[in-house]
N, C-alpha and C positions, 0 to 999 in steps of 0.2 A: 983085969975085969973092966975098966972103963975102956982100955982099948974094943973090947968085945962088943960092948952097947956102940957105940962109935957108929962099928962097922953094922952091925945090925942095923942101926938107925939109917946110914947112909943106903942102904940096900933097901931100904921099905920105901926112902925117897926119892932114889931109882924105879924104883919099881912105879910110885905117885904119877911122874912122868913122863914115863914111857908112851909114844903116842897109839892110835889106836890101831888097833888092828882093820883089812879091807873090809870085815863084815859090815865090823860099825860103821864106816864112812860110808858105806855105802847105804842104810838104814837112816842116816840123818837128811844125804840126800832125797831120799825116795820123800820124807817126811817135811821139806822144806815143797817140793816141786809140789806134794799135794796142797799145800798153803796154799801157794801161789795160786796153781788152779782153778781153789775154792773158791780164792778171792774174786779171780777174774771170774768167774760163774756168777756171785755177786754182784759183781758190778754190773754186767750183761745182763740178769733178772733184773736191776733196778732201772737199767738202760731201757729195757722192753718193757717196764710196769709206768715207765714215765712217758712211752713212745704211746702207751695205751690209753693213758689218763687223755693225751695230748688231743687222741683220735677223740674219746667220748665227748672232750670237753668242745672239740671243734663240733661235730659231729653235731648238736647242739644248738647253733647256733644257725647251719644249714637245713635242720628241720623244723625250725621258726623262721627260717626265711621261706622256705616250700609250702609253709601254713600260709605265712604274708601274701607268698604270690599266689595260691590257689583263692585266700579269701580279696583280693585284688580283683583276680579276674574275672571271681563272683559280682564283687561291686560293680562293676563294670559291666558285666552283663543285666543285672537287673535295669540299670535306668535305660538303657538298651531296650530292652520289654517293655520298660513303661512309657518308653517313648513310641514306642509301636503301636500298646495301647492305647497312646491320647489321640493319633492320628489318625486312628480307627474311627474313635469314639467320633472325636470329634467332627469328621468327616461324613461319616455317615449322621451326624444330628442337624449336620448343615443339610444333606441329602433331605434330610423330610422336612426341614424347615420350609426349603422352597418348593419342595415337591408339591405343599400342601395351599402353594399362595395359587392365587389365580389369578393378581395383579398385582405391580408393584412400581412406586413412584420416587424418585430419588433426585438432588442436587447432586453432580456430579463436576467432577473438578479434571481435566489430563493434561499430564504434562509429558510433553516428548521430548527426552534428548536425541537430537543424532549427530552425526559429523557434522560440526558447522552450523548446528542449527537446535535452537533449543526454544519453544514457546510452551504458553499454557492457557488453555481454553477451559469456557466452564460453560453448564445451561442443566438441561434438565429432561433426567430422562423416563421412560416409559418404559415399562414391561407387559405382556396380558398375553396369557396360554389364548391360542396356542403359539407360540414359538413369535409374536408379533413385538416390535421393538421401534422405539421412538428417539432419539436423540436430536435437544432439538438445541444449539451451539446460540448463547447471547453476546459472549464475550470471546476475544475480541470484539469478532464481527459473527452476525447470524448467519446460520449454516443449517441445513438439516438431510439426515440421513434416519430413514427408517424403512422397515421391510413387512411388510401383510400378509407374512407365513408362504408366497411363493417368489413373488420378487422384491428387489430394495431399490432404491430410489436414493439418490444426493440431488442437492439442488439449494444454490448461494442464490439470496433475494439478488434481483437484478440485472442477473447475467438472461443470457437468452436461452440457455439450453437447459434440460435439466439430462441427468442419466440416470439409466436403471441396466439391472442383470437378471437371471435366474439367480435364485438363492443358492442354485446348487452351485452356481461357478464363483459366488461368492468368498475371497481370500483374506477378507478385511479382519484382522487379528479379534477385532470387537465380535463378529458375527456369534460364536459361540455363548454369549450371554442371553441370546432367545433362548435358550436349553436349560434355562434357569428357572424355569417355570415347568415344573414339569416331568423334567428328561435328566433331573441333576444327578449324577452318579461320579462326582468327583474323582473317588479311585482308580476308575475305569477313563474316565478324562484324560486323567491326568500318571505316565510311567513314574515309578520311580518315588511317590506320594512320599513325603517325610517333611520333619519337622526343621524350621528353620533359623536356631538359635542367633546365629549370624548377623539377624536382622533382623533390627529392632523394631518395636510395633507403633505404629503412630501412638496408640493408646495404651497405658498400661494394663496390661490383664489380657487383652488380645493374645492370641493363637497366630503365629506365623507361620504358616508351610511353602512347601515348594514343591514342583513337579513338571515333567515336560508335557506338552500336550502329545498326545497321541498320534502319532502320524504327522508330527509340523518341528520333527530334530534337525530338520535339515533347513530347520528355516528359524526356529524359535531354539535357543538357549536352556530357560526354563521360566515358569510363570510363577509369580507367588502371589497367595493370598492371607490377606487377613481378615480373622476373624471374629468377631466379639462372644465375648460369653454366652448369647442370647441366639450364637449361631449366625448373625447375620453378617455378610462379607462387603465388609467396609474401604476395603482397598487392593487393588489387582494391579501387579509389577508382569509385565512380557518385556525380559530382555531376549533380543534377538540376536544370531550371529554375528551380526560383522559389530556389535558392540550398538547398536539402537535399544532404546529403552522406551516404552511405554506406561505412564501411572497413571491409573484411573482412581480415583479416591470419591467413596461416597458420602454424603450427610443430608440429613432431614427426609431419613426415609420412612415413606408409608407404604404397608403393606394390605391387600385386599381390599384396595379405594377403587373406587366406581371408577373406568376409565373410559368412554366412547369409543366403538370401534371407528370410527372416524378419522380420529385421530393418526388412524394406522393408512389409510388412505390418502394418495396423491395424488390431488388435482391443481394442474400445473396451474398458473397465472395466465391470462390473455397473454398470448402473443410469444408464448414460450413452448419451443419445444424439445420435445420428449427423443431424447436419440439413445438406441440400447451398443452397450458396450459388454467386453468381457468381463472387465473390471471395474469396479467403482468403491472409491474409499473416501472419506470427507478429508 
Protein backbone atom coordinates (compact mmCIF):
# COMPACT_ATOMS: atom_id res chain seq x y z
CA UNK A 1 0.00 0.00 0.00
CA UNK A 2 2.51 2.87 0.77
CA UNK A 3 4.47 1.62 -2.21
CA UNK A 4 1.12 2.59 -4.19
CA UNK A 5 0.75 6.23 -2.80
CA UNK A 6 4.56 6.68 -3.33
CA UNK A 7 4.21 6.10 -6.94
CA UNK A 8 1.05 7.93 -7.32
CA UNK A 9 2.34 10.89 -5.40
CA UNK A 10 5.53 10.88 -7.64
CA UNK A 11 3.48 10.76 -10.76
CA UNK A 12 1.15 13.91 -9.79
CA UNK A 13 4.77 15.64 -9.16
CA UNK A 14 5.72 14.66 -12.49
CA UNK A 15 3.10 15.69 -13.95
CA UNK A 16 3.35 19.57 -11.43
CA UNK A 17 6.47 19.99 -13.65
CA UNK A 18 6.31 19.07 -16.61
CA UNK A 19 7.02 22.31 -18.80
CA UNK A 20 4.43 23.86 -20.94
CA UNK A 21 3.26 22.93 -23.89
CA UNK A 22 3.95 25.57 -27.45
CA UNK A 23 0.31 26.98 -27.17
CA UNK A 24 1.14 28.38 -23.81
CA UNK A 25 4.51 29.80 -24.54
CA UNK A 26 3.40 31.21 -27.02
CA UNK A 27 0.29 33.13 -25.32
CA UNK A 28 2.63 34.41 -22.71
CA UNK A 29 4.64 35.83 -25.35
CA UNK A 30 2.00 37.46 -27.33
CA UNK A 31 0.97 39.01 -23.62
CA UNK A 32 4.35 40.35 -22.41
CA UNK A 33 4.90 42.08 -26.19
CA UNK A 34 1.37 43.76 -25.66
CA UNK A 35 2.96 45.13 -22.22
CA UNK A 36 5.63 46.37 -23.64
CA UNK A 37 3.80 48.09 -26.50
CA UNK A 38 1.37 49.71 -24.11
CA UNK A 39 3.96 51.06 -22.26
CA UNK A 40 5.91 52.56 -24.95
CA UNK A 41 2.43 54.10 -26.32
CA UNK A 42 2.53 55.56 -22.83
CA UNK A 43 5.49 56.98 -22.75
CA UNK A 44 5.10 58.57 -26.40
CA UNK A 45 1.47 60.16 -25.30
CA UNK A 46 3.14 61.65 -22.28
CA UNK A 47 6.18 62.46 -24.69
CA UNK A 48 3.65 64.38 -27.01
CA UNK A 49 1.23 65.85 -24.02
CA UNK A 50 4.75 67.43 -22.73
CA UNK A 51 5.96 68.49 -26.35
CA UNK A 52 2.35 70.14 -26.22
CA UNK A 53 2.27 71.83 -22.92
CA UNK A 54 6.04 72.97 -24.05
CA UNK A 55 4.48 74.63 -27.46
CA UNK A 56 1.23 76.45 -25.37
CA UNK A 57 3.51 77.38 -22.71
CA UNK A 58 6.09 78.95 -25.16
CA UNK A 59 3.52 79.99 -27.57
CA UNK A 60 2.69 82.57 -24.55
CA UNK A 61 5.17 84.24 -24.27
CA UNK A 62 5.50 85.03 -28.14
CA UNK A 63 2.04 86.58 -28.14
CA UNK A 64 2.83 89.04 -25.36
CA UNK A 65 5.86 89.94 -27.10
CA UNK A 66 3.61 90.63 -30.69
CA UNK A 67 1.25 92.64 -28.17
CA UNK A 68 4.68 94.44 -26.89
CA UNK A 69 5.83 95.17 -30.33
CA UNK A 70 2.53 96.16 -31.94
CA UNK A 71 1.67 98.43 -28.70
CA UNK A 72 5.63 99.80 -29.23
CA UNK A 73 5.01 100.79 -32.64
CA UNK A 74 1.81 102.30 -31.52
CA UNK A 75 3.75 104.50 -29.08
CA UNK A 76 5.94 105.33 -31.52
CA UNK A 77 3.81 106.55 -33.83
CA UNK A 78 1.58 108.58 -31.87
CA UNK A 79 4.36 111.17 -30.72
CA UNK A 80 5.19 110.97 -34.46
CA UNK A 81 1.59 112.69 -34.92
CA UNK A 82 2.05 115.04 -32.37
CA UNK A 83 5.02 116.12 -33.45
CA UNK A 84 3.60 116.77 -36.87
CA UNK A 85 0.73 118.39 -35.04
CA UNK A 86 3.03 120.99 -33.06
CA UNK A 87 4.72 121.99 -36.17
CA UNK A 88 1.67 122.70 -37.98
CA UNK A 89 0.30 124.35 -35.26
CA UNK A 90 2.89 126.05 -34.41
CA UNK A 91 3.98 127.25 -37.78
CA UNK A 92 1.12 128.40 -39.04
CA UNK A 93 0.35 130.67 -35.65
CA UNK A 94 3.73 132.21 -36.41
CA UNK A 95 2.28 132.68 -40.03
CA UNK A 96 -0.54 135.10 -38.70
CA UNK A 97 1.52 136.42 -35.96
CA UNK A 98 3.56 138.30 -38.68
CA UNK A 99 1.27 138.25 -41.21
CA UNK A 100 -0.78 140.62 -39.05
CA UNK A 101 2.20 143.19 -38.09
CA UNK A 102 2.86 146.05 -40.34
CA UNK A 103 6.11 146.87 -38.54
CA UNK A 104 8.57 145.61 -36.50
CA UNK A 105 11.56 146.68 -34.46
CA UNK A 106 14.15 144.48 -32.91
CA UNK A 107 18.10 144.40 -31.11
CA UNK A 108 19.45 142.04 -33.10
CA UNK A 109 22.81 140.09 -32.27
CA UNK A 110 24.86 137.60 -35.53
CA UNK A 111 27.22 135.70 -35.09
CA UNK A 112 29.24 134.03 -38.07
CA UNK A 113 31.29 131.05 -37.79
CA UNK A 114 33.27 130.19 -40.82
CA UNK A 115 36.81 128.59 -41.76
CA UNK A 116 39.12 130.62 -39.95
CA UNK A 117 36.94 133.09 -39.09
CA UNK A 118 34.52 133.78 -36.42
CA UNK A 119 33.03 137.48 -35.32
CA UNK A 120 29.79 138.93 -33.72
CA UNK A 121 28.04 141.92 -34.64
CA UNK A 122 25.10 143.64 -33.15
CA UNK A 123 22.73 146.97 -33.83
CA UNK A 124 19.39 147.19 -34.67
CA UNK A 125 16.89 146.39 -37.08
CA UNK A 126 13.80 147.50 -39.07
CA UNK A 127 11.08 145.79 -40.59
CA UNK A 128 7.74 147.67 -42.34
CA UNK A 129 5.29 145.89 -45.26
CA UNK A 130 5.91 146.12 -47.59
CA UNK A 131 8.83 143.93 -47.93
CA UNK A 132 11.21 147.07 -46.71
CA UNK A 133 14.19 146.22 -44.22
CA UNK A 134 16.72 148.15 -42.23
CA UNK A 135 19.82 146.72 -40.61
CA UNK A 136 21.74 149.17 -39.21
CA UNK A 137 25.37 147.40 -37.60
CA UNK A 138 26.81 149.59 -34.22
CA UNK A 139 29.19 147.14 -33.08
CA UNK A 140 31.89 146.44 -33.94
CA UNK A 141 32.00 149.12 -36.35
CA UNK A 142 28.79 150.80 -38.03
CA UNK A 143 27.62 149.26 -41.16
CA UNK A 144 24.40 149.57 -42.85
CA UNK A 145 22.36 147.53 -45.34
CA UNK A 146 18.77 148.08 -45.98
CA UNK A 147 16.49 147.58 -49.15
CA UNK A 148 12.95 149.94 -50.18
CA UNK A 149 11.05 147.07 -51.53
CA UNK A 150 12.99 147.40 -55.05
CA UNK A 151 16.61 147.81 -54.39
CA UNK A 152 19.14 147.36 -51.28
CA UNK A 153 21.92 149.31 -50.62
CA UNK A 154 25.44 148.60 -48.03
CA UNK A 155 27.32 151.31 -47.12
CA UNK A 156 30.39 151.46 -44.23
CA UNK A 157 30.48 155.34 -42.75
CA UNK A 158 33.68 156.58 -44.40
CA UNK A 159 34.56 154.71 -47.28
CA UNK A 160 33.78 156.41 -50.59
CA UNK A 161 31.57 154.22 -52.27
CA UNK A 162 28.42 152.82 -51.26
CA UNK A 163 26.71 149.76 -53.42
CA UNK A 164 23.42 148.70 -54.28
CA UNK A 165 21.49 145.68 -56.54
CA UNK A 166 18.08 144.84 -57.66
CA UNK A 167 16.29 142.99 -55.08
CA UNK A 168 15.64 140.49 -57.48
CA UNK A 169 19.55 139.55 -57.75
CA UNK A 170 19.68 139.92 -54.27
CA UNK A 171 21.58 136.41 -52.55
CA UNK A 172 22.31 137.71 -49.27
CA UNK A 173 20.98 134.74 -46.97
CA UNK A 174 19.22 137.80 -44.70
CA UNK A 175 17.19 139.00 -47.69
CA UNK A 176 14.29 136.64 -46.87
CA UNK A 177 13.21 138.41 -43.60
CA UNK A 178 11.42 141.32 -45.77
CA UNK A 179 8.68 138.39 -46.21
CA UNK A 180 8.10 138.67 -42.78
CA UNK A 181 5.70 141.12 -42.84
CA UNK A 182 3.22 139.91 -44.74
CA UNK A 183 4.26 137.11 -47.15
CA UNK A 184 5.22 134.55 -44.03
CA UNK A 185 4.14 131.11 -45.00
CA UNK A 186 6.90 129.09 -43.25
CA UNK A 187 5.95 125.59 -44.46
CA UNK A 188 5.98 126.66 -48.06
CA UNK A 189 9.62 128.54 -47.10
CA UNK A 190 10.86 126.16 -45.87
CA UNK A 191 11.18 121.80 -47.33
CA UNK A 192 11.15 119.27 -45.14
CA UNK A 193 9.52 121.76 -41.86
CA UNK A 194 10.01 119.52 -38.53
CA UNK A 195 10.72 119.77 -35.19
CA UNK A 196 14.03 120.06 -33.78
CA UNK A 197 14.81 118.19 -30.61
CA UNK A 198 18.54 118.32 -31.13
CA UNK A 199 18.90 121.64 -30.25
CA UNK A 200 18.38 123.25 -27.51
CA UNK A 201 16.40 126.62 -27.12
CA UNK A 202 18.15 129.57 -26.10
CA UNK A 203 15.06 129.90 -23.83
CA UNK A 204 13.12 127.44 -21.99
CA UNK A 205 9.72 126.68 -23.46
CA UNK A 206 10.69 127.90 -26.88
CA UNK A 207 9.80 125.78 -30.08
CA UNK A 208 12.74 124.66 -32.17
CA UNK A 209 12.38 123.64 -35.96
CA UNK A 210 14.22 123.18 -38.77
CA UNK A 211 13.95 123.13 -42.56
CA UNK A 212 15.76 123.94 -45.87
CA UNK A 213 14.88 126.88 -47.62
CA UNK A 214 13.27 126.25 -50.80
CA UNK A 215 15.25 126.40 -53.81
CA UNK A 216 18.80 127.42 -51.75
CA UNK A 217 19.92 122.91 -50.96
CA UNK A 218 22.55 123.60 -53.07
CA UNK A 219 23.75 126.33 -51.03
CA UNK A 220 22.07 126.26 -47.60
CA UNK A 221 22.31 122.94 -45.14
CA UNK A 222 19.09 123.84 -43.24
CA UNK A 223 17.82 126.92 -41.37
CA UNK A 224 16.46 126.84 -37.87
CA UNK A 225 14.18 128.72 -35.99
CA UNK A 226 12.99 129.55 -32.70
CA UNK A 227 10.21 130.25 -31.32
CA UNK A 228 8.53 131.59 -28.35
CA UNK A 229 5.21 130.79 -27.05
CA UNK A 230 3.78 134.16 -28.00
CA UNK A 231 4.82 133.01 -31.67
CA UNK A 232 7.44 135.44 -32.03
CA UNK A 233 10.92 134.17 -33.80
CA UNK A 234 13.69 135.01 -31.55
CA UNK A 235 16.52 133.24 -33.16
CA UNK A 236 17.50 132.15 -36.88
CA UNK A 237 20.57 129.42 -37.41
CA UNK A 238 21.57 129.06 -41.64
CA UNK A 239 24.07 126.50 -41.63
CA UNK A 240 25.38 126.41 -45.10
CA UNK A 241 27.46 123.68 -47.08
CA UNK A 242 30.66 123.78 -46.86
CA UNK A 243 30.09 124.03 -42.80
CA UNK A 244 29.39 128.19 -42.54
CA UNK A 245 27.12 129.12 -39.92
CA UNK A 246 25.05 131.96 -39.53
CA UNK A 247 23.01 133.33 -35.95
CA UNK A 248 20.86 135.87 -35.98
CA UNK A 249 19.33 136.23 -32.23
CA UNK A 250 16.58 138.67 -31.42
CA UNK A 251 15.69 140.85 -28.13
CA UNK A 252 13.69 143.81 -27.21
CA UNK A 253 11.28 143.47 -29.75
CA UNK A 254 8.47 145.91 -30.79
CA UNK A 255 5.88 145.18 -32.94
CA UNK A 256 3.56 147.69 -34.87
CA UNK A 257 5.73 150.95 -33.86
CA UNK A 258 5.55 153.93 -35.90
CA UNK A 259 8.56 153.56 -38.34
CA UNK A 260 9.41 156.49 -40.97
CA UNK A 261 9.51 155.49 -44.44
CA UNK A 262 12.62 157.32 -44.53
CA UNK A 263 14.30 155.41 -42.86
CA UNK A 264 14.16 152.92 -45.67
CA UNK A 265 15.82 155.36 -47.98
CA UNK A 266 19.32 156.07 -49.10
CA UNK A 267 20.92 159.03 -49.33
CA UNK A 268 24.54 158.67 -49.81
CA UNK A 269 26.86 161.39 -47.79
CA UNK A 270 28.62 164.28 -49.94
CA UNK A 271 31.12 163.03 -51.87
CA UNK A 272 30.24 159.41 -51.90
CA UNK A 273 29.43 157.34 -54.54
CA UNK A 274 26.72 155.13 -55.46
CA UNK A 275 28.24 152.28 -57.76
CA UNK A 276 25.57 149.17 -58.74
CA UNK A 277 26.87 145.63 -58.34
CA UNK A 278 25.45 142.17 -58.81
CA UNK A 279 26.02 141.48 -55.48
CA UNK A 280 25.96 143.05 -52.27
CA UNK A 281 26.00 141.64 -48.57
CA UNK A 282 27.33 143.57 -45.38
Amino acid sequence: MPSRNVQRSTQQSALSIQPRNDDQSDGLEEEQLSDVVEREQDIHSMSSTNKLCTALHASAPMKLCSLFLALFALLLAVPSQAADTKVFDVAHAADDHYNNLKSFKADFTEIYQGPGISRNESGTLWLKKPGRMRWEYRQPREKLFLTDSHTAFFYVPGERQARKTAIKNLDDIRSPLRYLLGKTKLEKELDGLSLAPDITPITTGDTVMRGIPKGMKDRISFVVLEITPAYQITRIVIQEVDGTTTEFRFSNMEENVPVQDSLFRFTPPPGVEVIEQSQIAP
